[in-house]
C-alpha positions in Angstrom: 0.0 0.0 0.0 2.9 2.0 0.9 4.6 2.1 -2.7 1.0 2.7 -4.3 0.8 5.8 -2.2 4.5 6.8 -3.0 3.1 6.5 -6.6 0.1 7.8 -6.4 1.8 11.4 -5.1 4.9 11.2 -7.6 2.5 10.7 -10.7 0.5 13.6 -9.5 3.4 15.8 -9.1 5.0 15.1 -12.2 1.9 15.1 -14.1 0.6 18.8 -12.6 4.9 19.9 -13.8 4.0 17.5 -17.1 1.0 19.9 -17.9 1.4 23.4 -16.3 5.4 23.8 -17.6 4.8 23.2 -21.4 1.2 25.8 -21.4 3.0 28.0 -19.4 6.5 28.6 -21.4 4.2 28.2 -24.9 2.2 31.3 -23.4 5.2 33.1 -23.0 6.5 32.2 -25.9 3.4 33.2 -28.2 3.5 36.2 -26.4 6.7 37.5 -28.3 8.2 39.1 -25.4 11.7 38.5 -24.5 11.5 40.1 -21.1 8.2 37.6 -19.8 10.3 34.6 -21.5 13.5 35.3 -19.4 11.1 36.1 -16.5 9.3 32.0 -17.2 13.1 31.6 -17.0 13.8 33.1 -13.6 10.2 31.7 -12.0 11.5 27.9 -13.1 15.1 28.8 -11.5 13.8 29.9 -8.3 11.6 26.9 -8.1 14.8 24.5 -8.7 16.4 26.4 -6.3 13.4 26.1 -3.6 13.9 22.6 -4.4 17.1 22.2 -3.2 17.0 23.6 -0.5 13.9 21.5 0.7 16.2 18.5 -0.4 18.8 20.0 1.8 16.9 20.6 4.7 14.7 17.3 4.8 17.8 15.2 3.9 17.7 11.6 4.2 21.0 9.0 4.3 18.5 6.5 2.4 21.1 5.1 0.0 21.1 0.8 0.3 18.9 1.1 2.8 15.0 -0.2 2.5 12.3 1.7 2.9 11.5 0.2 6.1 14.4 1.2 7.7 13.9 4.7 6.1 10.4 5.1 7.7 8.5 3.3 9.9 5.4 1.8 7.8 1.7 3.2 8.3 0.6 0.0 9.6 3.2 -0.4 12.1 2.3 -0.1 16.2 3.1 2.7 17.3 5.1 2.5 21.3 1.3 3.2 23.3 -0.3 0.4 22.0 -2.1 2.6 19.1 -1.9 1.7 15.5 -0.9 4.7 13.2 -3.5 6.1 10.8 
């Protein structure tokens, strides 16, 4: 369930980049003007750079290591008896 929901979020990110990025730079494009192109230009820098620094911040030594071991899984006990939801 856990990799469906992993799924789920990273098909809806890349589709909502997958549709807004192409309609957004052809708008600029069609528009003819040089100074709203390079500002399209600066907007998708600045959102790369957000990026990384979210990367940087929420960093994770995940590399060889499963998922488990990562994070804890939904369905797992948590230490008072409850289960997670």
């Amino acid at each position: 369930m856990l990799a469906v929901a992993i799924s789920v979020f990273y098909a809806a990110g890349t589709g909502a980049g997958g549709v807004v990025g192409p309609a957004l730079f052809g708008m600029l494009i069609e528009s003819g003007s040089r100074g709203a192109l390079s500002h399209g230009y600066l907007l998708a820098a600045a959102l790369m750079c957000a990026a990384a620094i979210v990367a940087v911040v929420l960093w994770v030594d995940a590399e060889r290591r499963s998922l488990e071991h990562v994070a804890p899984p939904l369905s797992s006990e948590t230490g008072n008896g409850d289960e997670r939801r």
